[in-house]
TIGU-909806 format. One record per residue: x, y, z of N, C-alpha, C in turn; residue in one letter. Coordinates in steps of 0.001 Angstrom, whole numbers, plus 500000, padded with zeros to 6 digits. Layout:
REM TIGU-909806
XYZXYZXYZA ...
END
This chain:
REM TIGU-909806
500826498799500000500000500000500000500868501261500000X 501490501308501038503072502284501333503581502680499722X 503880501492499245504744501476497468503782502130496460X 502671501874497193501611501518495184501374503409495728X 501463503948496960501531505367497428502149506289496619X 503402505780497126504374506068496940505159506317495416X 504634505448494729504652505199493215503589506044492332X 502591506622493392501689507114492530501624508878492936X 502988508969494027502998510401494070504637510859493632X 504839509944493068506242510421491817505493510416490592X 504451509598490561503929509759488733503251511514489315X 502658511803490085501403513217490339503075514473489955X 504053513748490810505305515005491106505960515059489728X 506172513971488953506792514289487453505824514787486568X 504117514730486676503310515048485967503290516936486031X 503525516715487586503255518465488266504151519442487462X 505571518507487931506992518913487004507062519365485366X 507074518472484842506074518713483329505652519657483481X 504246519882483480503576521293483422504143522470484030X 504779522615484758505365523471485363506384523969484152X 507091522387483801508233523369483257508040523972481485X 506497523281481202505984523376480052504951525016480201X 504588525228481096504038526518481863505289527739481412X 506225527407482385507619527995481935507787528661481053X 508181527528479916508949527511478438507662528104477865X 506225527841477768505289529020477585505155530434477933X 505495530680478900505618531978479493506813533029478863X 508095532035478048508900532598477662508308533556476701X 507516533305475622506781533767474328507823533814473084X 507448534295472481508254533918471505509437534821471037X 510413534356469949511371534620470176511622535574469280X 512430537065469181512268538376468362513459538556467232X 513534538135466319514578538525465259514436540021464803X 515482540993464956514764542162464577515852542630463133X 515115542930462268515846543376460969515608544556460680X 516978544762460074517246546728459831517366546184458165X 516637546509457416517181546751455964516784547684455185X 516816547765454260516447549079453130515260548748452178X 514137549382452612512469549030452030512094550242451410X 512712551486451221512172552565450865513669553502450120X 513464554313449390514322555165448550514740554654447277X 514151554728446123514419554524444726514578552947444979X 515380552442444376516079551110444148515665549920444976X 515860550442446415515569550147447666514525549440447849X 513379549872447406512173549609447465511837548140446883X 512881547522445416512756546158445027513589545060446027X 514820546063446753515815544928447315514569544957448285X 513817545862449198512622545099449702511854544243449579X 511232544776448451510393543326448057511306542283447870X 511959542185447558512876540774447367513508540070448627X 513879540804450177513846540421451005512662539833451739X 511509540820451509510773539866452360509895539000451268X 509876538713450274509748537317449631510382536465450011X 511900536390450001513118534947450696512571534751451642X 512037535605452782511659535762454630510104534856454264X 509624535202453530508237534152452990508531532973452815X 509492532996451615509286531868451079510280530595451725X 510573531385452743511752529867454027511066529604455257X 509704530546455258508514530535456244507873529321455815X 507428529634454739506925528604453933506971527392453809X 507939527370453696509021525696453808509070525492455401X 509040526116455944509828526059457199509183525927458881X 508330526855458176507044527310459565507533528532460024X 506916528972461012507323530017461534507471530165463474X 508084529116463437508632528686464619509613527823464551X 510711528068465187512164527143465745512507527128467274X 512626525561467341513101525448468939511869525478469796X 510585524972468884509307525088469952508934526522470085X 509886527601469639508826528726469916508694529225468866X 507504529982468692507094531177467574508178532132467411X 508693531952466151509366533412465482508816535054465513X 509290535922465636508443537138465298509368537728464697X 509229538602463537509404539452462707509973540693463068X 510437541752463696510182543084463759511588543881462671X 510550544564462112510975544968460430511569546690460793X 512740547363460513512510548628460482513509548742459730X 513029549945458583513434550729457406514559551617457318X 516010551275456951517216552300457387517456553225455862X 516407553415455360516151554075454124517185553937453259X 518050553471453129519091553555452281521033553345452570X 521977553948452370523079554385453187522903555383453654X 522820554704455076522598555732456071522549554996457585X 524189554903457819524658554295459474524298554957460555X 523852555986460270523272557124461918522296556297461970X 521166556075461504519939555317461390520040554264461297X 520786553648460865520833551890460591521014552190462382X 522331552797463024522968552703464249521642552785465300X 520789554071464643519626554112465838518509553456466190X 518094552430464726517026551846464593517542550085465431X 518477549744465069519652549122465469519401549107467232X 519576550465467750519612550622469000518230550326469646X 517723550923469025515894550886469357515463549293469799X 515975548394468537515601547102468497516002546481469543X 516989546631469840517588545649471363517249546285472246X 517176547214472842516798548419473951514918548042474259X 514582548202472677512857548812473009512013547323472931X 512487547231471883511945545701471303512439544154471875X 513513544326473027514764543403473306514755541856471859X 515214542344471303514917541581470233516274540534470307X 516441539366470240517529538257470257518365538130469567X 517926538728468241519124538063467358518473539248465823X 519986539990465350519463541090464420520076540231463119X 519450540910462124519607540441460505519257541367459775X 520130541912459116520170543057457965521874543150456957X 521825544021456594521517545264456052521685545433454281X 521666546070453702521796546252452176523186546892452149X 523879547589452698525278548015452719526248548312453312X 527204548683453210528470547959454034528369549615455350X 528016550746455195527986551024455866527351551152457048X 525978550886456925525098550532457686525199548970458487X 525817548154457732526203547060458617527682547025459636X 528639548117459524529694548566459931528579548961461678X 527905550216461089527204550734462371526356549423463286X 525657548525462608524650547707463308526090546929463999X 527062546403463076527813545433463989528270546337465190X 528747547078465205529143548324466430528057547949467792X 526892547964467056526268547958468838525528546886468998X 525633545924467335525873544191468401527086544075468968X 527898544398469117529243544027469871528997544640471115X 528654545795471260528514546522472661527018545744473370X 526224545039473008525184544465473319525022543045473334X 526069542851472604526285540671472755525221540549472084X 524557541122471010523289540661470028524311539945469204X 523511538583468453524287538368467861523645538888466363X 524279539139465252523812539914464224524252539116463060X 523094539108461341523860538352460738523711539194459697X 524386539460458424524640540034457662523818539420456040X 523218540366455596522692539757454852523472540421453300X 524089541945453265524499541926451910524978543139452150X 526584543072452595527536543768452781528709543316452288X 529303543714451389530135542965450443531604543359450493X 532045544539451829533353544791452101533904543893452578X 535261543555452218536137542610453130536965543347454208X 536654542840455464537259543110456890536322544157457982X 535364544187457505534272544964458206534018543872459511X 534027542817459589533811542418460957535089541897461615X 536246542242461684537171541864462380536900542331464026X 536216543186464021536295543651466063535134543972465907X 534144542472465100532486542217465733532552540710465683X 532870540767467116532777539316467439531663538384467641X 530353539606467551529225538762467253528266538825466095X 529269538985465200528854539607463501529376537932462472X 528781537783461953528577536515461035527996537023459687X 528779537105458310528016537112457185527819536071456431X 526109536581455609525839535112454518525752535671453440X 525997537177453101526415537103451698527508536914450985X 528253538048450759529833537201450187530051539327449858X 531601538702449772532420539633449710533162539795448314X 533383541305447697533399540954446397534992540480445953X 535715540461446745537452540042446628537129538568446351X 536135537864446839536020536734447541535633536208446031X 534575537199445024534215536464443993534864536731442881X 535899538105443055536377538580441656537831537811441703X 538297537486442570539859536977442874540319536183441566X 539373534645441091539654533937440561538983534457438525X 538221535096438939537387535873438042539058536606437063X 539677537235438184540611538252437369541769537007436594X 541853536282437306542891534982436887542701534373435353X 541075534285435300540625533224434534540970534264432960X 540404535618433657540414536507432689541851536817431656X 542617536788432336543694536711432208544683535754431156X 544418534998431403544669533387431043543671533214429645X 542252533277429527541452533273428530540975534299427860X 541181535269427979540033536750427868541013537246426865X 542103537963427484543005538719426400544277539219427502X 545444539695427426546476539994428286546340541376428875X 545476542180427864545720543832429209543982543902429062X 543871544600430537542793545366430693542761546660431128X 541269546956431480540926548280431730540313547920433016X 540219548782434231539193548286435470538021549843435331X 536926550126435415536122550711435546535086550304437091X 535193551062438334534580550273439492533970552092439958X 533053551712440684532568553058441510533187552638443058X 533499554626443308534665554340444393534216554686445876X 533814553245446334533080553005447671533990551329448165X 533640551191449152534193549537449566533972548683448454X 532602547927448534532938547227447489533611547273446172X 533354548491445716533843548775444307535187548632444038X 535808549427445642537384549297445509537976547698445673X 537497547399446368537356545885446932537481544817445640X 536300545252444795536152544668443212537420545059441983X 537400545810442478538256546404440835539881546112441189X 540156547076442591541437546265443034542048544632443012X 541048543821443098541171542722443605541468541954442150X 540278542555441052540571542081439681542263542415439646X 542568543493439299543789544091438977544807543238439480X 544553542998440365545718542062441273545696540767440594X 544594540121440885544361538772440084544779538686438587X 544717539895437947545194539947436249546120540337436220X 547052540736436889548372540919436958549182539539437458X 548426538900438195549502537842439013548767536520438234X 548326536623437070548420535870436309548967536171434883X 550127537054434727550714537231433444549716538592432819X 548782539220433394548587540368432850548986541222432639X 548367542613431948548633543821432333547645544919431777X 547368545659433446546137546543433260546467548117432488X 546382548013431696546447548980431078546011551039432333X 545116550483432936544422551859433540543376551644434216X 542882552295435211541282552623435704540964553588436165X 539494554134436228539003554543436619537593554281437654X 537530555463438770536958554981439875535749555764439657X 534938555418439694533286556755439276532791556805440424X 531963558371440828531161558510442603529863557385442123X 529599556946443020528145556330443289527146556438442981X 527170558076442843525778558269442519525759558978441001X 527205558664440243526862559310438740526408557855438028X 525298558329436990525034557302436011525072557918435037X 526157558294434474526448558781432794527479558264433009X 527767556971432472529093556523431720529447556612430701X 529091557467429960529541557764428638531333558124428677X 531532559264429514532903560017429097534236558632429861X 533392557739430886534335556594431288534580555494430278X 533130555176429539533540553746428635534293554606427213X 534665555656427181535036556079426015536681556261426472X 536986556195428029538314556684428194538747555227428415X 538204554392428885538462552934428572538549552286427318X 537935552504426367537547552547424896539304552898424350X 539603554121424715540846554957424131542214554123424250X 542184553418425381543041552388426151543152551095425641X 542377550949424946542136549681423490542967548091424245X 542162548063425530542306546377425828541480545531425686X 542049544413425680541370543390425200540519542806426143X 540723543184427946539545543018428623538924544583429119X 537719544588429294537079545701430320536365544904431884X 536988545331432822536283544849433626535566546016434765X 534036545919434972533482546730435574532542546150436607X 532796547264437673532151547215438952530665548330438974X 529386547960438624528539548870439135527805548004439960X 526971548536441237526373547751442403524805547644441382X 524348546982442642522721546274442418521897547852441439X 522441548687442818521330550018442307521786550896441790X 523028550892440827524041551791440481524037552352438869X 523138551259438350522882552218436890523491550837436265X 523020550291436218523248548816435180522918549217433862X 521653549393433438520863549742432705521576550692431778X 521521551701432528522921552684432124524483552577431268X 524825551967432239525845551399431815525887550561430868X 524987549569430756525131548555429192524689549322428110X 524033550424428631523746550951427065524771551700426187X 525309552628427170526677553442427141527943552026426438X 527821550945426664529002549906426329528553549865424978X 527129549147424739526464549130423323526756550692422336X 526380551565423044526426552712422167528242553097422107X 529345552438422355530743553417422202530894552187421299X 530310550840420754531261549867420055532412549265420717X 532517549427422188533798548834422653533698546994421819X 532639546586422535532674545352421746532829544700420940X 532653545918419886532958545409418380534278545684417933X 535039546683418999536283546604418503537210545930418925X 536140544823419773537292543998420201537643543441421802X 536595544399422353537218544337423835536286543281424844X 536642542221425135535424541485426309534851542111427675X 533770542466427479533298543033428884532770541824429868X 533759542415431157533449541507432177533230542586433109X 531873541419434033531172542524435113531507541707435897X 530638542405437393530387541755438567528825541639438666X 528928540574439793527014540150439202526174541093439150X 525801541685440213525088543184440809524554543740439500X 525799543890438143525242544558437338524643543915436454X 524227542713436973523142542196435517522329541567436348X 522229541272437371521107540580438465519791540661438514X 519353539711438479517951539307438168516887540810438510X 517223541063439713516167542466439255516121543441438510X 517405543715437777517395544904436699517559543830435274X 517645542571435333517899542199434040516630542265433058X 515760541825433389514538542296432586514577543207432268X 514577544734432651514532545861431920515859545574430789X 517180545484430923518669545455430723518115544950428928X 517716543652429499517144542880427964518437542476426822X 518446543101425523519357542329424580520225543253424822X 520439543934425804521854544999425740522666544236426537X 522055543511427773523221542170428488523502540983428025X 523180540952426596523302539573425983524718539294425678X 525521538090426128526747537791426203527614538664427047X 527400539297428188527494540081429137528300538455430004X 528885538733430641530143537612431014530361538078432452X 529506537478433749529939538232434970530055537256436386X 530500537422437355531112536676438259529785536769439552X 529394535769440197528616536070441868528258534649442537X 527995535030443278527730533591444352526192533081443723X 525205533713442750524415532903442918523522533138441703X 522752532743440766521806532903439673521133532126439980X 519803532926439758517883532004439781518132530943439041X 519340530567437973519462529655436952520092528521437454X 520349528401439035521054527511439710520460526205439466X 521180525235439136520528523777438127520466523322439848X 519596523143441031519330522396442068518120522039442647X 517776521012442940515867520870443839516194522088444411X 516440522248445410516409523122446241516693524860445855X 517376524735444433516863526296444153515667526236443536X 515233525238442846513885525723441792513248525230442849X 512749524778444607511767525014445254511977526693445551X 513144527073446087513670528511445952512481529487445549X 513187529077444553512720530102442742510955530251443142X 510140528738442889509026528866442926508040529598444175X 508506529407445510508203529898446372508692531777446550X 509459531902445971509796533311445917508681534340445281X 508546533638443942507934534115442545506242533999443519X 505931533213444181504388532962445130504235533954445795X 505448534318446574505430535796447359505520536770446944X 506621536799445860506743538054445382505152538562444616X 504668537541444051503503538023443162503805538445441970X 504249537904441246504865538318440110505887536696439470X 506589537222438184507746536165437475509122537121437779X 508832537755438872510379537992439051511274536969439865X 512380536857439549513258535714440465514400536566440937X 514480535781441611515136536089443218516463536417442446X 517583537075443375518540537639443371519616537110444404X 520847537721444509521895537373445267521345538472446753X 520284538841446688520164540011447816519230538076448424X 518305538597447317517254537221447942517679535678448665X 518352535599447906519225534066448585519943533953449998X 520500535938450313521678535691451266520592535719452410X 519456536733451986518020536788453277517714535378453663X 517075534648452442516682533457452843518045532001454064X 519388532721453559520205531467454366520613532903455226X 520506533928455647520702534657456558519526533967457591X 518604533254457498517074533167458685517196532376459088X 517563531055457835518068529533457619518882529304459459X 519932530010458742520891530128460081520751530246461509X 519359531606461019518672532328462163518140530584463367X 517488529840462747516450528775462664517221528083463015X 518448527333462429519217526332462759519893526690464297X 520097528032464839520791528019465948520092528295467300X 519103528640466910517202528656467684516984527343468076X 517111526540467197517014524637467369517749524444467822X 519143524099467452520544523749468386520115524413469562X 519509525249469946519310525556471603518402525596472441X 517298524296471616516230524201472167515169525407472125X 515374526387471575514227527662471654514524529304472807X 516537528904472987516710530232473425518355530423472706X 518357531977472753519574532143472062520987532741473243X 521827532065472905522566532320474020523821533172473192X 523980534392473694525109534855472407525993533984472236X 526810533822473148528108533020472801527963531454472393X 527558530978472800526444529772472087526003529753470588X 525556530743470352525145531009469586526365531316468069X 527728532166468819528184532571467738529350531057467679X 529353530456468713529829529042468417529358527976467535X 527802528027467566527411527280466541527806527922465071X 527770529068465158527383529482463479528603529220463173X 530128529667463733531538529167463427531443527939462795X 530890526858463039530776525441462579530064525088461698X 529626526342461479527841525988460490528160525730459136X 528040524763458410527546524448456975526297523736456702X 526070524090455411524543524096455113524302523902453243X 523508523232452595523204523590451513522374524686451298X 522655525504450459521522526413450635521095526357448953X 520065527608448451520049527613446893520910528088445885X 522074528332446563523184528699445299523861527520445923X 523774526472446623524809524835446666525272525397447704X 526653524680448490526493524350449536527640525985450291X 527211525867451190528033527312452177528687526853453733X 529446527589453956530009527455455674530129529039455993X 530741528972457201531140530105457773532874529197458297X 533422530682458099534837530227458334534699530217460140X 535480529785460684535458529628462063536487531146462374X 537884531176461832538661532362462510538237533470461735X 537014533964461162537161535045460332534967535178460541X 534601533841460796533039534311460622532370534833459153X 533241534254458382532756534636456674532439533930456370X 531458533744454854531161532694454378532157532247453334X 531989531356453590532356530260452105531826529424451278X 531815529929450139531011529553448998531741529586447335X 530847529286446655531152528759445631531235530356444589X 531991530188443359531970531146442926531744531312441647X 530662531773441039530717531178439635530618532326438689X 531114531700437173531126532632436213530307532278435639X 529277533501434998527761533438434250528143533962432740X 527312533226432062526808534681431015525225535013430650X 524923535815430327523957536188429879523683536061428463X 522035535252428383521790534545427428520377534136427406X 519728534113426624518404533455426187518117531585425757X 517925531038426890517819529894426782516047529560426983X 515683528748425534513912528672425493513195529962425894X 513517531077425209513142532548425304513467532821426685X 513850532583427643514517533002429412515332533736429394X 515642534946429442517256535764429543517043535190431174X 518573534747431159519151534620432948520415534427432379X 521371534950433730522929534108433725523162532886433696X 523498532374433024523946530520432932525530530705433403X 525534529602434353526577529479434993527155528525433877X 528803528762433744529689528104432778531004527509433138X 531112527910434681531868527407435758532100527837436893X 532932526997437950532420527146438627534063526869439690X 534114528229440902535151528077442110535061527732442779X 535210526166443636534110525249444472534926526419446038X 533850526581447054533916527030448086535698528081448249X 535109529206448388536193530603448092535994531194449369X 537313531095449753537202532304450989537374533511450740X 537253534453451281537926535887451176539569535881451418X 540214536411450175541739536445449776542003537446451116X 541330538266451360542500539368452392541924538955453789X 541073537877454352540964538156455582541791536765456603X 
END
């Protein structure tokens, strides 16, 4: 009688226990990812929509809970480049919102500022498309999933070199990445038997390339290689290449992806045709897992637009988010946290990625596209490929 007691007030005390600690882990609520990115000012407004399509379409697949608890969203707008605001909205989020774990930004300066006061706050923060190399060396709780452009032009300038023609021209706009890009070519085409004839560096915000592709033009090499960003005048720029004849007299134009990327390529049309350019990722990625990608994007977005290298780094920027939410049962522990991601590899929809452990970068694959009409489709077709690339300077 004593036993069968006794036995039946450890089953009442582990039952009590349970609920208690299921009471608990309820009471926690759910868990706050807070993102700073760029939803508003010209350009801005598509890398929006295209972020929160990826944020859909890995919901989608995914649910919208990791680790047993509900995800929440909290979204705020750093209008553009602009680190005072990335820095304050940034501040707001951990302070007002205590939000767990941040994910943004569209550029390198604004992610310079957000990593600043995840470091002073032990947030851990992940980078979704900041493309300077060495911006997180003293953010020890800064992790990127897009890629860096040294990281994709390095082997790009080599190949060029070797196949393309012996001198070039560099044409880059003169900000981090750009310098980052054009330098990095130069180096790479030199230390493979090149020689760069010249460059020029253009501000950011000019889009008349006329008087540049004509001083490149004058310089009569056999490569051109150019740096314009996502929102920098693509459009622009290929027309200005079409209208000086560089091509026809001879010269191979090589880009970086940004300037032919799925969101401006539709407008771009037969002016990027045979357009020859380097990035971590094209909607044209031959994998299950990008054409579930692709299709779930195109559902959110509402439309036949396909996703981008902004879109992909969002979607394995959350991925990540999710995988280290689970590894911890449903709480985020910074340092915990930036231990897992050190270790982290993953397939994602541009094939497979890591994070370096002494540097917190990604590593990924690097491929060369061209632009082309396959069964009436203009997209980049990948034509080869740099299996997993670290960043050369970090």
């Amino acid at each position: 009688m004593i036993l069968r007691f006794f036995r039946g007030s450890l089953a009442l005390f582990a039952l009590a226990s349970l609920a208690t600690a299921g009471t608990a882990f309820a009471q926690q609520g759910p868990l706050k990812i807070g993102i700073v990115f760029s939803f508003s000012g010209g350009d801005n407004v598509e890398q929006g929509k295209e972020f929160d399509a990826a944020i859909a379409a890995y919901q989608k697949e995914h649910g919208d809970s990791a680790g047993g608890r509900k995800i929440v969203l909290i979204k705020r707008d750093d209008t553009g480049i602009a680190p005072e605001i990335a820095r304050r909205l940034t501040q707001e989020e951990i302070v007002q919102e205590k939000v767990d774990l941040l994910v943004g930004t569209s550029y390198t300066p604004n992610a310079i500022a957000m990593s600043q006061v995840s470091t002073q706050a032990k947030v851990p923060f992940f980078i979704v498309n900041a493309a300077t190399s060495g911006i997180m060396a003293k953010a020890p709780y800064t992790a990127r999933f897009g890629f860096t452009q040294a990281q994709i032009t390095d082997a790009f300038g080599r190949w060029a070199a070797k196949t393309q023609g012996n001198t070039a021209y560099a044409l880059f706009q003169d900000y981090g990445p750009g310098i980052d890009a054009g330098t990095t070519f130069e180096k790479a085409f030199t230390a493979a038997g090149g020689t760069v004839l010249g460059e020029a560096r253009i501000p950011v915000d000019n889009k008349d390339f006329t008087a540049y592709v004509q001083r490149a033009k004058d310089a009569k090499p056999k490569v051109l290689y150019a740096f314009i960003n996502a929102t920098g005048g693509g459009i622009e720029f290929l027309r200005a290449i079409k209208a000086s004849g560089l091509e026809s007299a001879g010269t191979k134009v090589l880009v970086n992806g940004a300037l032919v990327n799925e969101a401006i390529l539709p407008a771009e049309g037969d002016a990027a045709l045979g357009i020859i350019s380097t990035s971590d990722y094209t909607s044209m990625h031959d994998s299950a897992l990008n054409h579930q990608f692709v299709r779930d994007f195109k559902a959110a977005y509402g439309g036949d637009q396909n996703p981008s290298f902004i879109a992909v780094a969002a979607y394995d920027a959350i991925a990540a988010a999710y995988k280290v939410i689970d590894a911890q049962h449903g709480t985020i522990d910074p340092d915990k946290t930036m231990d897992i991601v050190k270790s982290m590899k993953f397939e994602s929809p541009r094939g497979p990625i890591a994070i370096d452990p002494a540097t917190r970068d990604i590593i990924l694959n690097a491929y060369f596209m061209r632009a082309e009409r396959r069964k009436g489709v203009l997209g980049n077709y990948e034509f080869q490929t740099t299996p997993m690339v670290k960043d050369p300077f970090e």
